[in-house]
C-alpha positions in Angstrom: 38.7 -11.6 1.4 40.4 -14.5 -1.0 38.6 -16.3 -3.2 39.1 -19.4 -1.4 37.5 -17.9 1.1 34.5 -16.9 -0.4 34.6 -21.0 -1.7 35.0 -22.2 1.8 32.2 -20.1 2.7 30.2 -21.5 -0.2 31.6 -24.6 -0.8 32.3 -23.7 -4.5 35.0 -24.3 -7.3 36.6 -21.1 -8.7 36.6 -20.6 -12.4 38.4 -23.3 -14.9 37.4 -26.4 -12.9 36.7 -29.0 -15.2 33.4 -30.5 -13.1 29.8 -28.5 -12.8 27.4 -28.9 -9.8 24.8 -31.7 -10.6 22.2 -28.6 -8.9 22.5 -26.4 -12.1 25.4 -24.0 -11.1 26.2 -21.1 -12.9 29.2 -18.8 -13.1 29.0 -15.5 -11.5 31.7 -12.8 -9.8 31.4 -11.7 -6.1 33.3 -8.6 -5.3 33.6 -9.1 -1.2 34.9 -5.5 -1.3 31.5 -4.1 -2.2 29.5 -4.4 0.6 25.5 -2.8 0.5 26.9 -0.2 -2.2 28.6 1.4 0.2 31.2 3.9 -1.1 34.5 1.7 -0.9 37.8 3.5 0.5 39.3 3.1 -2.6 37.3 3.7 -6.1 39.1 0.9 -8.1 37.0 -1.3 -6.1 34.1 -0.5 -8.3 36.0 -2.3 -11.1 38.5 -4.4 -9.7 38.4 -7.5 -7.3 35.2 -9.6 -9.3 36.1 -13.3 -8.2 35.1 -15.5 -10.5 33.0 -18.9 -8.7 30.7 -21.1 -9.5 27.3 -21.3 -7.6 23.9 -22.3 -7.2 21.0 -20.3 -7.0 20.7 -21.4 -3.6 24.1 -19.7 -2.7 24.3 -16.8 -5.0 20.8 -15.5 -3.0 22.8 -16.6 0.4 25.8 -13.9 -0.9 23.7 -11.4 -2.2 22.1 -10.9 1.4 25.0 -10.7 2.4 25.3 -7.5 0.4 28.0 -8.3 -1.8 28.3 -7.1 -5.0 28.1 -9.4 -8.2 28.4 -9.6 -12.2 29.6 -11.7 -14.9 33.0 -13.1 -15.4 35.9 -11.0 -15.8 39.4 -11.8 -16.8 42.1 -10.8 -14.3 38.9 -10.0 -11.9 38.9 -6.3 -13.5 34.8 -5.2 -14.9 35.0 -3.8 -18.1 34.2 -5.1 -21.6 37.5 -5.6 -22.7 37.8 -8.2 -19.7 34.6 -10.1 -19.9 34.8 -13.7 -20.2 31.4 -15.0 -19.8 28.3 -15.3 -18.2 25.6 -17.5 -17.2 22.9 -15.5 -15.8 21.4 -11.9 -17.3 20.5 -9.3 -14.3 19.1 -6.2 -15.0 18.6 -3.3 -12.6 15.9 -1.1 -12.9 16.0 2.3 -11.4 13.0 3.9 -12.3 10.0 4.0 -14.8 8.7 0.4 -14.0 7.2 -1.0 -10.8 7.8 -4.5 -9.4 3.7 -4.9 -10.0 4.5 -4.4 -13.6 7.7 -6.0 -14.0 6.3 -9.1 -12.1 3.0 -9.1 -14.8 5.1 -9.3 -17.9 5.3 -12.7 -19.5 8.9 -13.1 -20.3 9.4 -12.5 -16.3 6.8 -14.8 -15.5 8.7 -17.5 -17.9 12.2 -16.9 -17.2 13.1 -14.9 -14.8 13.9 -14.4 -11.1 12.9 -11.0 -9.2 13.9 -9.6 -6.4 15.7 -6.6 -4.0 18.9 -6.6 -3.0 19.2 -6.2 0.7 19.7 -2.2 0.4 17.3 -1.9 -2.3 16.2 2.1 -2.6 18.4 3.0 0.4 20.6 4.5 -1.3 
């Protein structure tokens, strides 16, 4: 899928437009190659393919049900440090040692942040 895809879909603006979203967009990556963490056919999909768009919260959660795969902003769409370029949200995946309970009761969650599962969450 093409980025301007993926903007048609979400009626975004890919990354070095000069005009932000009055609705507090950020800048994220959507790799539409990464479906559910599926196993892709080809393992440079893991790294490669990150389109950079800008979105609001509204339609990053619409992508992430659709099972996409996200991160930050990479430059020639390859994720690895030497690419990134920037980002304007922090996620963080926890796969063990904490519960949802307890994340959900710590202040800095209840201040800042956002929680929730990915459609797949613990299915794989």
């Amino acid at each position: 899928m093409q980025l301007s895809i993926i903007n048609s879909m979400l009626g975004s603006k890919a990354i070095g437009s000069n005009s932000m979203s009055s609705d507090r967009a950020f800048w994220t990556s959507f790799n539409p190659i990464l479906i559910n963490k599926q196993k892709p056919d080809n393992l440079a999909h893991l790294a490669e393919g990150f389109q950079p768009i800008e979105v609001t919260l509204t339609q990053f959660e619409e992508t992430i049900k659709r099972g996409w795969a996200f991160s930050y902003v990479y430059k020639d769409e390859k994720r690895k440090a030497a690419n990134f370029v920037a980002t304007d949200f922090l996620a963080v995946d926890f796969d063990g040692g904490i519960t949802i309970e307890e994340c959900l009761a710590l202040d800095v969650v209840k201040k800042y942040a956002s929680l929730g599962n990915p459609p797949i969450c613990g299915a794989v």
